[in-house]
C-alpha positions, -999 to 999 in steps of 0.1 A, spaced: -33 457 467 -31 436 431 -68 424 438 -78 458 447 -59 470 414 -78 441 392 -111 445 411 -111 491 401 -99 477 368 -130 450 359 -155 475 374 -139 505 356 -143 484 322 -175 471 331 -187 510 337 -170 518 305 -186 489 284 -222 501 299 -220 536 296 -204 542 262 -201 512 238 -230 491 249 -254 522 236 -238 529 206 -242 490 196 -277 493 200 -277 525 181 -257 508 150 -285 477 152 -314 503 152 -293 523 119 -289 491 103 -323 482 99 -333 520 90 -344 525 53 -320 551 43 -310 567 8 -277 548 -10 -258 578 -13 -261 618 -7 -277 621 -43 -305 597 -34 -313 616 -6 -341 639 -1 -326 674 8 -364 695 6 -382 713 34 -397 694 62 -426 709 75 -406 712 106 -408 746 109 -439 772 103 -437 797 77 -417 828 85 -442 855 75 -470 832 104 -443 840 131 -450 876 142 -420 879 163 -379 874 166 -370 837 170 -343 813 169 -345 779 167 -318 749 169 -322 717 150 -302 685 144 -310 652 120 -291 624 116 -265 626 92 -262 602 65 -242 569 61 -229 545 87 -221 575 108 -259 585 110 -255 553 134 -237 578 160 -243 612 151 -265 641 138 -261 672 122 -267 702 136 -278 740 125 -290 768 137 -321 796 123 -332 826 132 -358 855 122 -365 890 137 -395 904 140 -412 912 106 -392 891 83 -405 873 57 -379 842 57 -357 822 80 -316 825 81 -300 798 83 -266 786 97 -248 759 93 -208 738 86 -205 717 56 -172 699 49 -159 721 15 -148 755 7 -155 777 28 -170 756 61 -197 784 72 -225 784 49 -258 808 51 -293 796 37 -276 770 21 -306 751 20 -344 754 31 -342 763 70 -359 729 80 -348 708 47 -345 673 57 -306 658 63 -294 630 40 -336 622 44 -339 628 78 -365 647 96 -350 675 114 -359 677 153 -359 713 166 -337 710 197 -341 744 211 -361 776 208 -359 811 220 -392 838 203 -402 873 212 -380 901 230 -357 870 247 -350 862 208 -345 896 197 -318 910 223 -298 874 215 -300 875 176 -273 902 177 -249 881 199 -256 852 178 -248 871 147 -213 883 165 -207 850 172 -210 836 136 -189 863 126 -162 853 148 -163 813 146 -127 805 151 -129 776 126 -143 795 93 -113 792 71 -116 773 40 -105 735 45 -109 736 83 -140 711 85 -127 681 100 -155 655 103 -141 641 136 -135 645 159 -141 685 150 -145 714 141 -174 701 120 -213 714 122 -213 704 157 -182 721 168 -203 749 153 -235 753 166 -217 744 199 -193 772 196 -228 797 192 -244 780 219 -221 787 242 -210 825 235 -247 832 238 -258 817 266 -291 833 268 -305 809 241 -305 781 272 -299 750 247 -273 724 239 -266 699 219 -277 666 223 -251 640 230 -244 623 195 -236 657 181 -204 646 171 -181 672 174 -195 694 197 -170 694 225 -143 700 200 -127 732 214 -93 733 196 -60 710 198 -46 695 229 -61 705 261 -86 735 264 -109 745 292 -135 770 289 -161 782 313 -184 800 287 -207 830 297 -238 807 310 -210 796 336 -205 756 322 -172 744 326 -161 725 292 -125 706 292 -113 686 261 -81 666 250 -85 674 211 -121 666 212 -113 631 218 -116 631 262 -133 653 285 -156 663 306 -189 694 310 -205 709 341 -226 736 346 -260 745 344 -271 737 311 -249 708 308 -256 691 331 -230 664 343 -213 648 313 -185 624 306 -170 628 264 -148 597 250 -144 599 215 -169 623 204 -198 609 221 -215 619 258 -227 601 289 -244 623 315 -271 636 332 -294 669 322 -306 679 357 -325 711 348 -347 690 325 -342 655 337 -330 633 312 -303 603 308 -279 615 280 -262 581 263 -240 580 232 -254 573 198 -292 569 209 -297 606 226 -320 617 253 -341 594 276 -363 617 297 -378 651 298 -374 663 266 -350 697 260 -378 716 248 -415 720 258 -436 713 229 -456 744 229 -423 766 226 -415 749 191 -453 755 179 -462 786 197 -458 823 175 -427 842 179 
């Protein structure tokens, strides 16, 4: 029984070393060699080309995107945010959490502006009619963000910009995106134990953002420790590993981030 014991305890370790912390070292060596700006006001904050002009969209659309956030914790994590246009407009709205005041800022800055210098990925798109019967969902759930009052940003393990975008993505299920696994955050659902199946019919549990597990359809299979995710996406295969991302299909066909609303 003792060897037994020792043996689940040296292969649960050993799972625990490869899953979770051998990634995130090679995501700290690859940050460490990065060039990245000395501090937030080095940074370049300006538009990224990212995203095409409002006005050469002709329809609704929304669109998810995440950077890497700056400092040692751009080793681990990105930043997430959220945009959106109906059909006509000239601009983008944007949505995002930043850690003063009042957490929930709109068009804070340019809808694909780069993050502490880095180039924004888009992460998720919806465009057309599918876009414009969700944008008044999404707008209900900005509106009723749980987190929103002043001082409630918490960088970790939540509610940060993560918790955020997370928190739209899964009152609106329609939109058929999530977060990629160094989101930081993202699992935060409130303190001490919470479970929620949202309305796309994933199952999230988490022990104060720190422990837990997702399952479901969007989410795949997934394993949280400490704000980061190991798992599988099985409706577009992909290996999801903490600090370095995606390796696999990517979440989103390149011809739905270029093509027109």
């Amino acid at each position: 029984m003792i060897a037994f014991v020792a043996m689940t305890l040296r292969w649960s370790l050993l799972g625990f070393a490869l899953a979770f912390v051998l990634p995130a070292a090679i995501a700290g060596l690859w940050w460490a060699v990065q060039d990245r700006p000395g501090s937030w006001r080095d940074a370049d904050w300006g538009p990224s080309g990212v995203l095409p002009p409002a006005e050469s969209v002709p329809g609704a659309a929304i669109r998810v995107l995440s950077a890497r956030t700056g400092g040692p914790k751009g080793a681990l994590s990105v930043h997430s945010w959220i945009v959106h246009k109906r059909a006509g407009d000239a601009r983008w709205t944007r949505h995002d959490v930043v850690g003063w005041g009042a957490p929930v800022r709109r068009d804070a800055y340019a809808p694909d502006a780069r993050w502490y210098s880095n180039t924004p990925d888009v992460v998720g798109a919806l465009a057309g009619a599918d876009a414009t019967a969700a944008i008044p969902a999404l707008e209900r759930a900005i509106a009723d963000y749980p987190f929103a009052g002043r001082n409630a940003y918490v960088i970790w393990p939540g509610p940060n910009s993560n918790t955020f975008v997370a928190h739209l993505l899964r009152a609106v299920p329609e939109l058929g995106i999530t977060l990629p696994p160094h989101a930081v955050g993202r699992d935060y659902l409130g303190p001490g134990w919470q479970a929620v199946r949202d309305a796309g019919g994933d199952l999230h549990v988490s022990w104060n953002g720190l422990a837990g597990l997702a399952l479901g359809p969007r989410a795949g299979i997934e394993l949280h420790l400490l704000g980061q995710a190991v798992g599988l996406d099985l409706r577009r295969p992909a290996l999801k590993l903490p600090g370095i991302g995606r390796l696999g299909v990517p979440p989103i066909a390149d011809a739905a981030v270029a093509a027109p609303g």
